[in-house]
ROVEX-49166 format. One record per residue (C-alpha): x, y, z; residue number from 1; residue in one letter. Coordinates in nm, 2 decimals. Last residue first. Layout:
REM ROVEX-49166
u, v, w, n, res
X, Y, Z, NUM, a
...
***
This chain:
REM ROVEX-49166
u, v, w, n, res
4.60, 4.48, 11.47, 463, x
4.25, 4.45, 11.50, 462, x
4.24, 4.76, 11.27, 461, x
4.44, 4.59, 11.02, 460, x
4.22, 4.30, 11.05, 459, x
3.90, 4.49, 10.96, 458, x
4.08, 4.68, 10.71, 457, x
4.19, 4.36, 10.52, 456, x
3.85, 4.22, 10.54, 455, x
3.66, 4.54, 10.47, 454, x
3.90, 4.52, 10.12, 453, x
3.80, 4.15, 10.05, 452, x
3.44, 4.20, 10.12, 451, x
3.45, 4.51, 9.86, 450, x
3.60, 4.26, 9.57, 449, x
3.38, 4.07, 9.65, 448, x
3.08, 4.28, 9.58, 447, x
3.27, 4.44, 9.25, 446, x
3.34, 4.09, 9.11, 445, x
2.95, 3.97, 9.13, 444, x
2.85, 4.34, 9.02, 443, x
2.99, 4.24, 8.67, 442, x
3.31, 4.40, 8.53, 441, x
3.27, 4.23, 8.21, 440, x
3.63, 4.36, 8.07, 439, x
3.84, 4.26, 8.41, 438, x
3.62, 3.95, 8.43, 437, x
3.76, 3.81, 8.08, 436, x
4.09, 3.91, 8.14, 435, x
4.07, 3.74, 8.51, 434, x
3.95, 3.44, 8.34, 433, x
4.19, 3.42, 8.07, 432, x
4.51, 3.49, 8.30, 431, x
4.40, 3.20, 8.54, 430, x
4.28, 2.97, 8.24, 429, x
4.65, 3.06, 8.09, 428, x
4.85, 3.05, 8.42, 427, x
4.67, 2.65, 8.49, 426, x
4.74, 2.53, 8.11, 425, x
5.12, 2.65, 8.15, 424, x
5.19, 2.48, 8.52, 423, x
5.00, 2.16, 8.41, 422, x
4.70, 2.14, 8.63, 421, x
4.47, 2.09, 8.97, 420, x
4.14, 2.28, 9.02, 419, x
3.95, 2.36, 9.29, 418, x
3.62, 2.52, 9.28, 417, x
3.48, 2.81, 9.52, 416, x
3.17, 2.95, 9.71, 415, x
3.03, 3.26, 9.78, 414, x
2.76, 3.40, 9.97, 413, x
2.91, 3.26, 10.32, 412, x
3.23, 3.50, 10.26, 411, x
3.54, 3.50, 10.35, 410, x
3.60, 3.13, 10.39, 409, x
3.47, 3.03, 10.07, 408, x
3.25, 2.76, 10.11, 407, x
3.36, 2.40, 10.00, 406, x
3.06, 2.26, 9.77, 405, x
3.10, 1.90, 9.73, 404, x
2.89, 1.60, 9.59, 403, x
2.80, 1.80, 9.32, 402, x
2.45, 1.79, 9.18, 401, x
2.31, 1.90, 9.52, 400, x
2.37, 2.26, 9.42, 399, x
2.12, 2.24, 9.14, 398, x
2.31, 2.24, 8.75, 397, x
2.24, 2.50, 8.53, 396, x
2.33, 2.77, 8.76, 395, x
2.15, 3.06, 8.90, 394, x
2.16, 3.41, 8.88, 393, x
2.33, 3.66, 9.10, 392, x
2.32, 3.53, 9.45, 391, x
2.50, 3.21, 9.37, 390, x
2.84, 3.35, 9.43, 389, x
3.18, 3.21, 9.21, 388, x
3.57, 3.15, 9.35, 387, x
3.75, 2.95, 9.07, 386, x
4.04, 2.83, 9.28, 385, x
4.41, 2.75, 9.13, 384, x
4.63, 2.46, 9.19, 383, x
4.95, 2.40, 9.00, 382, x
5.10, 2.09, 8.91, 381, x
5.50, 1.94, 8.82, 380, x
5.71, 2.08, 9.11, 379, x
5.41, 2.22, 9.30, 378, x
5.24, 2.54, 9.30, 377, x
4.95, 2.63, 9.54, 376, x
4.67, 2.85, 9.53, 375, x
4.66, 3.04, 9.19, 374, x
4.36, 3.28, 9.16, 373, x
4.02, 3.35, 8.98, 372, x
3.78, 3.56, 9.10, 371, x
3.38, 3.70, 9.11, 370, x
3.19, 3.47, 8.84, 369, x
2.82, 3.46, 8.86, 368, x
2.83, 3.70, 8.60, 367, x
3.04, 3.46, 8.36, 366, x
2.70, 3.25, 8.36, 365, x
2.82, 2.90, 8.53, 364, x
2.77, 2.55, 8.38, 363, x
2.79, 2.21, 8.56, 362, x
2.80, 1.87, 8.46, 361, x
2.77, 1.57, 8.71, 360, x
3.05, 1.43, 8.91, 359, x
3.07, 1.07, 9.04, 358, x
3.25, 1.05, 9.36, 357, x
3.43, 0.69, 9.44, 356, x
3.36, 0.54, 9.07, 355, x
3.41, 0.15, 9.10, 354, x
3.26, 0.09, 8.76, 353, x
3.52, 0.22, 8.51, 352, x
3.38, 0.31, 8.19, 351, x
3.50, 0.63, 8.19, 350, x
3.34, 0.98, 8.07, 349, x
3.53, 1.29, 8.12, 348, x
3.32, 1.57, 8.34, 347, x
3.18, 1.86, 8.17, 346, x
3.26, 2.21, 8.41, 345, x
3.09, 2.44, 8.18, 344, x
3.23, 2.87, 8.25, 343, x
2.99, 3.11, 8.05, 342, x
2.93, 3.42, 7.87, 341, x
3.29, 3.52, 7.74, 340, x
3.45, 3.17, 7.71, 339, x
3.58, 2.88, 7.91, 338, x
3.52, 2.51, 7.91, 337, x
3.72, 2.28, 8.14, 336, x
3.69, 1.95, 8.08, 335, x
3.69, 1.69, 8.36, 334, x
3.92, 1.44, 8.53, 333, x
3.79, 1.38, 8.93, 332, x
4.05, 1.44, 9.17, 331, x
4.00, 1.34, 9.57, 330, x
4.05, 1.55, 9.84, 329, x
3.71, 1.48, 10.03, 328, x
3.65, 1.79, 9.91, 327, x
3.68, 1.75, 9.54, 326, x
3.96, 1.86, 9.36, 325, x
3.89, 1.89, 8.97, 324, x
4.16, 1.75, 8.73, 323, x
4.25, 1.91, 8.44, 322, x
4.18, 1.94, 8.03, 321, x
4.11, 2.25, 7.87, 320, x
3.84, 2.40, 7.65, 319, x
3.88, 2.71, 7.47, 318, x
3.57, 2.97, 7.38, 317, x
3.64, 3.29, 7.23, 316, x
3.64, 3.62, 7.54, 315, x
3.99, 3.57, 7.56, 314, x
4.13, 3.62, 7.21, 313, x
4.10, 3.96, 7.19, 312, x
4.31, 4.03, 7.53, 311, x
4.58, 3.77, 7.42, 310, x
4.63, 3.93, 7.08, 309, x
4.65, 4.26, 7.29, 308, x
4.92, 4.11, 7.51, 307, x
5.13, 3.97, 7.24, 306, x
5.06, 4.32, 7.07, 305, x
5.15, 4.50, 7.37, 304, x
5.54, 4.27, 7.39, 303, x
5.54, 4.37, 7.00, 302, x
5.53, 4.69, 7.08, 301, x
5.81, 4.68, 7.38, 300, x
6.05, 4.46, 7.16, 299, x
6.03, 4.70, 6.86, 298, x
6.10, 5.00, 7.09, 297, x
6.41, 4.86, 7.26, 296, x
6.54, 4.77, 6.96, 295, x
6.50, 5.12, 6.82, 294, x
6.63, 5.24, 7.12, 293, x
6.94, 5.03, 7.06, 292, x
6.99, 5.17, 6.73, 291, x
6.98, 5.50, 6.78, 290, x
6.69, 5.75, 6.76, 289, x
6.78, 6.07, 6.51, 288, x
6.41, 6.15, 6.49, 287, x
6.37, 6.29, 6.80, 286, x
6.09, 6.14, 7.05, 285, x
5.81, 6.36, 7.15, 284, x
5.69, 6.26, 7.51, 283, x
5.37, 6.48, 7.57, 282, x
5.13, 6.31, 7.29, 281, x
5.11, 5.98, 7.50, 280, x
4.75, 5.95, 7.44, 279, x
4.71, 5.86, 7.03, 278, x
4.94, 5.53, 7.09, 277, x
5.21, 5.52, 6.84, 276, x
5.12, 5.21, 6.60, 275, x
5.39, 4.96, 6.49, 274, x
5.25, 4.74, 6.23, 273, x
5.49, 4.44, 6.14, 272, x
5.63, 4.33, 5.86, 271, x
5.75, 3.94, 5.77, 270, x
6.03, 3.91, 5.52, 269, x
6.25, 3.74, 5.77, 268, x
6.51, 4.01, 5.81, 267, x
6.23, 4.24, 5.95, 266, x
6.05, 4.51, 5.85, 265, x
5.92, 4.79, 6.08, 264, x
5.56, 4.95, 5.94, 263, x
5.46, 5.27, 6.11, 262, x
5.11, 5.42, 6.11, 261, x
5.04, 5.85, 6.09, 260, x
5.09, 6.03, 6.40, 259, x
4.80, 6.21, 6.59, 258, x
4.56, 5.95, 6.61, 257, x
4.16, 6.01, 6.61, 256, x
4.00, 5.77, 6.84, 255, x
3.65, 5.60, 6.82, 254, x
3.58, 5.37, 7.11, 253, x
3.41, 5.04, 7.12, 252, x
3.13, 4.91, 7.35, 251, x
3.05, 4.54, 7.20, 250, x
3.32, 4.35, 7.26, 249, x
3.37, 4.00, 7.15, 248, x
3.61, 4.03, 6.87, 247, x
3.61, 3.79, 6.58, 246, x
3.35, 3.92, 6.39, 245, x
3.52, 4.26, 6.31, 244, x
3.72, 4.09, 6.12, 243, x
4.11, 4.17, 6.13, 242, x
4.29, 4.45, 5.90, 241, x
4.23, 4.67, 6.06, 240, x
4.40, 4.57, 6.38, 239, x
4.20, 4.68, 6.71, 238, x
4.37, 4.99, 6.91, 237, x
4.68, 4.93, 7.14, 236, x
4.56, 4.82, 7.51, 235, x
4.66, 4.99, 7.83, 234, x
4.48, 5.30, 7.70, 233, x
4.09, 5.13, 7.78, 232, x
3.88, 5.45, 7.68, 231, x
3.64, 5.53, 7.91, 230, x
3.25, 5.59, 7.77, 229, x
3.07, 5.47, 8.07, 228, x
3.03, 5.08, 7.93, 227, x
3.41, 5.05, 7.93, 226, x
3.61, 5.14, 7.59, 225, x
3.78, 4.87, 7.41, 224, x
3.98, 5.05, 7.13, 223, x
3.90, 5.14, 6.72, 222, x
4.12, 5.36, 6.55, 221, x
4.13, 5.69, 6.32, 220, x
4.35, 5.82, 6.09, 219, x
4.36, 5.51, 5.83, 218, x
4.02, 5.60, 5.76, 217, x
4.03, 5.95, 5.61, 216, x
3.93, 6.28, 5.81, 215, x
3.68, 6.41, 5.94, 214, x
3.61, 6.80, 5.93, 213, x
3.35, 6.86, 6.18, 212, x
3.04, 7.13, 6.12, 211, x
2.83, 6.80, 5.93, 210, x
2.79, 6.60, 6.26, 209, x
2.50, 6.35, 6.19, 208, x
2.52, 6.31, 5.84, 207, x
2.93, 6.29, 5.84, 206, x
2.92, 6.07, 6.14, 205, x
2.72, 5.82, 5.99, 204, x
2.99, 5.76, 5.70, 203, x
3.21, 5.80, 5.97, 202, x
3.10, 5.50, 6.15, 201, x
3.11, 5.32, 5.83, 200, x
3.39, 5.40, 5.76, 199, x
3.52, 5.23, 6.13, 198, x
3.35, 4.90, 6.04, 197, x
3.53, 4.90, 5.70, 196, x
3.87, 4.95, 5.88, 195, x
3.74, 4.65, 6.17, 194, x
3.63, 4.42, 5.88, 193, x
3.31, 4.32, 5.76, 192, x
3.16, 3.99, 5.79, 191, x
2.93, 4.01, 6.05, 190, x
2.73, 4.28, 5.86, 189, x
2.72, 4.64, 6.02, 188, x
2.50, 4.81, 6.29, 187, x
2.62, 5.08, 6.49, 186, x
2.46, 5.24, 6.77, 185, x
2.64, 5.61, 6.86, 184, x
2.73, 5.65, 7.22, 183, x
2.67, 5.97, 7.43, 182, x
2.93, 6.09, 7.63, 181, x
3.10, 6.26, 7.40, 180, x
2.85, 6.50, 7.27, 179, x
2.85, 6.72, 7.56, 178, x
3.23, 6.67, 7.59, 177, x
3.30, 6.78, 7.26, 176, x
3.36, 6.56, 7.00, 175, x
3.72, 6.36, 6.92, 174, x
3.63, 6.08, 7.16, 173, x
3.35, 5.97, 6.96, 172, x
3.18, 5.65, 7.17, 171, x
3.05, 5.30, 6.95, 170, x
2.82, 5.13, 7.12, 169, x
2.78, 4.82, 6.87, 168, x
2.58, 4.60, 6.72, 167, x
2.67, 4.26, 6.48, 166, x
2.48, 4.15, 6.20, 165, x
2.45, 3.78, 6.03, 164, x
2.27, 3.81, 5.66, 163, x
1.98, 3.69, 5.58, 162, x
1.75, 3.97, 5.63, 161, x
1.94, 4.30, 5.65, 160, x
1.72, 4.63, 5.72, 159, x
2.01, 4.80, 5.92, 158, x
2.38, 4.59, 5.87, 157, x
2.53, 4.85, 5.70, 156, x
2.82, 4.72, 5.55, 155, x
2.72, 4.88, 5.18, 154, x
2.72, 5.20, 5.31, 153, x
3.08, 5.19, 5.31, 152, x
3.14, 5.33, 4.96, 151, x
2.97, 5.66, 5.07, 150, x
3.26, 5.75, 5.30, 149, x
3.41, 6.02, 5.05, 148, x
3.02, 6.20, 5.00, 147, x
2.99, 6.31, 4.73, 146, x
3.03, 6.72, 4.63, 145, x
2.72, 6.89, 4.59, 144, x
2.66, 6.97, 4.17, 143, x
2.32, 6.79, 4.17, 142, x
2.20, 6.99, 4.44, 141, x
1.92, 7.18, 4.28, 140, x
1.84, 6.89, 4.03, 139, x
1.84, 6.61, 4.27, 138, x
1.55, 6.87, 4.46, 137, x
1.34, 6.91, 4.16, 136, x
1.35, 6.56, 4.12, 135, x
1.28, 6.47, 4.44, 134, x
0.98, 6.71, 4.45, 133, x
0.83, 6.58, 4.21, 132, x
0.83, 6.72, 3.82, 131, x
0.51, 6.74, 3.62, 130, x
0.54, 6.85, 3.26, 129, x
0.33, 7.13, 3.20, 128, x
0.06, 7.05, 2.88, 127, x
0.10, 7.30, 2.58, 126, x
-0.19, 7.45, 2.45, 125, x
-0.18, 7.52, 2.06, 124, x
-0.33, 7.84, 2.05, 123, x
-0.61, 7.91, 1.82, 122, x
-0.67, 8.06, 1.49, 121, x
-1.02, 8.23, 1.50, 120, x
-1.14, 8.15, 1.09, 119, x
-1.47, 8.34, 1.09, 118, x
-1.34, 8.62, 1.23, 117, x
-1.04, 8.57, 1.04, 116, x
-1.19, 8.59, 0.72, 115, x
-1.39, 8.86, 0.79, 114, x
-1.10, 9.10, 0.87, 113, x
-0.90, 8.95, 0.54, 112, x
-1.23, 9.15, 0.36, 111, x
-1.47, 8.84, 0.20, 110, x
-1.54, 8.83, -0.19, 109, x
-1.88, 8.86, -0.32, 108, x
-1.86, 8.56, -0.59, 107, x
-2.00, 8.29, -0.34, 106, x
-1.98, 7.93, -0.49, 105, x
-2.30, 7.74, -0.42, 104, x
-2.30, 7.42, -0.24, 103, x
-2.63, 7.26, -0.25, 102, x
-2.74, 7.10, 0.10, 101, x
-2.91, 6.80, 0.12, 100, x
-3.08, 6.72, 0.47, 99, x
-3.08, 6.34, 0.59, 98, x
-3.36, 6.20, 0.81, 97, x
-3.59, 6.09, 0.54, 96, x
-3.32, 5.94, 0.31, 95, x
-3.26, 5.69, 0.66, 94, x
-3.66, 5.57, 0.62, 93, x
-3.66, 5.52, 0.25, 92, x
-3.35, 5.31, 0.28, 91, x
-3.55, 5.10, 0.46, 90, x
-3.80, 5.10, 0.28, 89, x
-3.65, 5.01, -0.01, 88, x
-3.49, 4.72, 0.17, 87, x
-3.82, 4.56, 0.25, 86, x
-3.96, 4.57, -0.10, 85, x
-3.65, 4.38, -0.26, 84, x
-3.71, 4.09, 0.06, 83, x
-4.09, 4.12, -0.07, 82, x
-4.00, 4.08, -0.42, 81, x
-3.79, 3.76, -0.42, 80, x
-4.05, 3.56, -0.27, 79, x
-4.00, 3.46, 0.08, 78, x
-3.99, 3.10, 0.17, 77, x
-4.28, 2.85, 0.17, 76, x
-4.29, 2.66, 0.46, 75, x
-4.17, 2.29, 0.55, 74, x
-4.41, 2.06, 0.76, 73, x
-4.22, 2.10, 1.10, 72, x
-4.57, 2.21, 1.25, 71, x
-4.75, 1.91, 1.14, 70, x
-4.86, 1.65, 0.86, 69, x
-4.86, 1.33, 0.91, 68, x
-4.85, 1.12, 0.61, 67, x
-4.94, 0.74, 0.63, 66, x
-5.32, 0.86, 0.68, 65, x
-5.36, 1.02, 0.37, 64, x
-5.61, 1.31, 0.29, 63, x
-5.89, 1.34, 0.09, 62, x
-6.11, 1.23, 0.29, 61, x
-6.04, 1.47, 0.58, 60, x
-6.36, 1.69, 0.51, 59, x
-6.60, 1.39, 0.44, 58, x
-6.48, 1.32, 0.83, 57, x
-6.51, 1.68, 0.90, 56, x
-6.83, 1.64, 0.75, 55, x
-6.99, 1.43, 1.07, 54, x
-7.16, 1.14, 0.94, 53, x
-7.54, 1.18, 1.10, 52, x
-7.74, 1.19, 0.81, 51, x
-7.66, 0.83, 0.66, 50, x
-7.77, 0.80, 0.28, 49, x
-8.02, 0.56, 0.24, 48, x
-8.04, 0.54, -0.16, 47, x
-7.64, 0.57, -0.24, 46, x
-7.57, 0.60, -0.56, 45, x
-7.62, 0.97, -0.59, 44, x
-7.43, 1.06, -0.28, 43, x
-7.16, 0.87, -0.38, 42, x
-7.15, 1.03, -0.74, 41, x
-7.17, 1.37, -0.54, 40, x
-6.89, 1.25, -0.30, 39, x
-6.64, 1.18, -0.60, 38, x
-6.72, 1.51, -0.78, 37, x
-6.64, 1.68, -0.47, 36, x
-6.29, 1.46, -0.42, 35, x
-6.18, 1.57, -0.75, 34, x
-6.18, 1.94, -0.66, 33, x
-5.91, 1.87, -0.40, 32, x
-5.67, 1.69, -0.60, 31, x
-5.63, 2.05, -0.83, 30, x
-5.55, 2.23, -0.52, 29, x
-5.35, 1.94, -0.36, 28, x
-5.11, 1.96, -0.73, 27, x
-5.08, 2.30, -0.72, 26, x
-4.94, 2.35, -0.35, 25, x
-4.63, 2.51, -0.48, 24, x
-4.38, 2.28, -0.32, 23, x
-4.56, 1.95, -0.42, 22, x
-4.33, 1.66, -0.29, 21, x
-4.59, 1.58, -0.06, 20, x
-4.82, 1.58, -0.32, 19, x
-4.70, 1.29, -0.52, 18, x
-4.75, 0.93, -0.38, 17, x
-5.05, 1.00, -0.16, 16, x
-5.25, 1.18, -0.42, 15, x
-5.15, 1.01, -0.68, 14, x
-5.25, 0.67, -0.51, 13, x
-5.60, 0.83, -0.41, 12, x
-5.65, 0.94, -0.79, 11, x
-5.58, 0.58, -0.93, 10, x
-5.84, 0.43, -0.68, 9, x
-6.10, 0.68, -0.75, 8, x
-6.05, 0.57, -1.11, 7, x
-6.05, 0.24, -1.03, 6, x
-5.96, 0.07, -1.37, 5, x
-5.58, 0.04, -1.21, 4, x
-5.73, -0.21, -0.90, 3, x
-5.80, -0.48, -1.16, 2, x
-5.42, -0.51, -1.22, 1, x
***
C-alpha cells in the first residue's frame, strides 16, 4: 500500500485506467498539465541532468504503453449544429433558383375574341386504324358463295408429315381436248376413300377451271386410264365406297356419267350397285324391260364386277404353292410370290440331305416380265411357262444361281420358267400375271410381242 503515497504513481494509474474511456478529451487535457510540473521537480532534483534525452521521449511520457492508440481509435461525431447548418444551405441553394410570382386578379375584363386567342381549342386527332390487305380483301368478298367441295380439303395429302400419301395422274375427260390431255397431280392421304379422293379432285378443279359447271360427287367416277390419257372401258369405274389405298394404279381417269346409280336388291338382304357405263350412250333401253332382261342384266353386271374385283385385286401380293420344272425334268417345291412390282421364286426348305438340284431364290422386276401362258394340261396338273428377258434390268439372283435356264426357242434374249400345279391355282397365277402385264405394258411385253408376230409372218410367208 506504499505505492498509493506516490503521487506521480496515483496520477499514472488514472491516467491509464480512465482516459480511454474519456469521450470529450477533458480528462487527457487536464492529465497533461501534470506531467510539466512532474518534469520541473525532476529537473530540479536532479544535479547532472542528461543533455542528450531526446524530448519526444519527455513528450510520450505521459502516455501508456498497454494502449495503442491508432487509426481505428473512435472519432468524435458531428455536433448537432453543423448537420442543422448544412441543411440550411441547402435549402438556401434550391430558394435561389426558384422565381415567386404574385397572382394579381385582373379587373379589366377580356372581349370573347381575346379569350379565344389566348385559349386556341384544338382538334382532337384521331389515329387511322390500319387494315391489310387480307382484311380489306375478306371484307370485299365476304358475301361470295363457298365453295361446295371445300369439305374435302381435309384429304389433301400436300404438306403432310406423318401421315402416309398416295399420288396420282388423274385425266378430265369432260374438258376440251386441249385440256384433256394433260393430267392433273393429286395428292391425298392413304386413308381416304375413292368418293373423297374424287372431291377432292373437284375441289382442285373448281380453282383451276372456274368457266365449268361441276357437278356433285356421286356424278362422276374414277376408271384405270393408260399412261397416254385412254380410258380403260372394259372395266366399270372404281367403287366409292372402297379405299383408295387398296388400288395399285396410279393414272386414273375422271368421267362424268350420264345416268344417275342403280341399286338392285335381292331376296337375301344384300344390295348391289348396278352402274350404266358413261360410253354406251347410243343404246337407250325402254323403261318397260321384262323380267328376263332384267335377269339377264343383273347376271352381266355382276359377271364385270367379278371381273373388276379381279382386275383390282391383281396388282396385291399372293403367294402360291407349286412345283418348279427344272431342265433335267425334275420338280423342285417352291413358293410362288406375285404382285405388281415383282415375281420371287423362294424355294421350300427341307431337311432332306440327298437333294438332286438345290434351287436358290430368285426375284424378277415385273418389267423384266414379257408372258405368261398354259403349256400342257393333265388330268390332275397343269403346266404354264413364265417367259421373262434379261435385257431390261437385272435380277436379284445371278444366272448361275439356277442350275437351269432353258432358252426360249423364239428368241435368244429371252428365257422361260416351268411350272407345274393344281388346275385352279395354275389359271389364277396365269390370269393374274397377264392382268398385271396388260396394265404395266412394259417395253419387255411389247418386244416380244413384236418377235412373236415377225415369227408368224415369217412362216406364213415360207408357206
Amino acid at each position: 500500500m506504499a505505492l498509493y503515497d506516490n503521487k506521480y504513481w496515483l496520477l499514472s494509474h488514472i491516467r491509464n485506467s480512465f482516459i480511454s474511456t474519456d469521450d470529450t478529451g477533458m480528462c487527457e487535457l487536464i492529465m497533461a498539465g501534470e506531467e510539466g510540473v512532474r518534469k520541473h521537480l525532476k529537473q530540479s532534483l536532479d544535479l547532472y541532468p542528461d543533455d542528450e534525452d531526446s524530448e519526444d521521449e519527455d513528450d510520450l511520457s505521459h502516455e501508456s504503453y498497454d494502449l495503442q492508440l491508432d487509426t481505428d481509435f473512435p472519432i468524435r461525431y458531428r455536433s448537432n449544429t453543423a448537420a442543422r447548418l448544412e441543411k440550411l444551405e441547402q435549402v438556401r441553394k434550391k430558394t435561389s433558383r426558384m422565381k415567386h410570382v404574385k397572382w394579381e386578379t385582373n379587373n379589366s375584363e377580356l372581349s370573347q375574341e381575346q379569350v379565344d386567342d389566348l385559349f386556341v381549342r384544338k382538334e382532337p386527332v384521331v389515329s387511322e386504324v390500319k387494315q391489310s390487305l387480307f382484311s380489306k380483301t375478306f371484307k370485299q368478298y365476304r358475301m361470295m358463295p363457298s365453295n361446295p367441295f371445300i369439305e374435302f380439303a381435309k384429304f389433301d395429302g400436300s404438306g403432310q408429315v406423318n401421315l402416309q400419301t398416295k399420288k396420282y395422274r388423274i385425266f378430265l375427260t369432260m374438258l376440251p381436248e386441249h385440256q384433256r390431255n394433260y393430267p392433273m397431280n393429286i395428292c391425298c392421304i392413304g386413308s381416304a376413300k375413292v368418293s373423297e379422293l374424287i372431291g377432292l379432285i373437284l375441289l382442285k378443279c373448281s380453282t383451276m377451271y372456274e368457266d365449268y359447271h361441276w357437278k356433285p360427287v356421286t356424278t362422276y367416277g374414277l376408271y384405270i386410264t393408260e399412261e397416254d390419257g385412254e380410258v380403260d372401258r372394259d372395266l366399270p369405274c372404281l367403287d366409292a365406297r372402297e379405299n383408295i389405298s387398296k388400288f395399285g394404279f396410279h393414272c386414273l381417269g375422271l368421267v362424268e356419267h350420264t345416268d344417275p346409280t342403280k341399286y338392285v336388291s335381292f331376296d337375301t338382304s344384300e344390295s348391289v350397285i348396278i352402274m350404266r357405263s358413261p360410253f354406251n350412250t347410243s343404246d337407250k333401253k325402254s323403261k318397260d324391260i321384262s323380267k328376263s332382261d332384267q335377269e339377264k342384266q343383273i347376271t352381266t353386271d355382276l359377271h364385270l364386277m367379278d371381273v373388276h374385283k379381279r382386275a383390282m385385286e391383281a396388282p396385291l401380293y399372293k403367294s402360291y404353292k407349286v412345283y418348279m420344272i427344272t431342265k433335267m425334268r425334275a420338280k423342285t417345291e417352291i413358293h410362288l410370290g406375285i404382285s405388281g412390282e415383282k415375281i420371287e421364286i423362294d424355294p421350300v426348305q427341307k431337311n432332306s440331305k440327298f437333294v438332286l438340284v438345290k434351287q436358290k431364290p430368285i426375284n424378277h422386276d415385273m418389267d423384266m416380265i414379257a408372258w405368261c401362258e398354259t403349256v400342257d394340261v393333265k388330268s390332275n396338273r397343269t403346266i404354264f411357262r413364265i417367259i421373262y428377258s434379261q435385257n431390261f434390268g437385272s435380277s436379284s439372283a445371278p444366272e448361275s444361281v439356277s442350275t437351269f435356264s432353258p432358252t426360249l426357242q423364239t428368241s435368244a434374249s429371252f428365257k422361260s420358267y416351268d411350272f407345274e400345279a393344281e388346275h385352279e391355282t395354275a389359271e389364277e397365277i396365269v390370269y393374274k400375271i397377264s392382268l398385271i402385264l396388260e396394265l404395266r405394258s412394259s417395253d419387255t411385253r411389247k418386244e416380244y410381242l413384236a418377235a412373236q408376230e415377225r415369227r408368224y409372218y415369217k412362216k406364213k410367208a415360207l408357206i
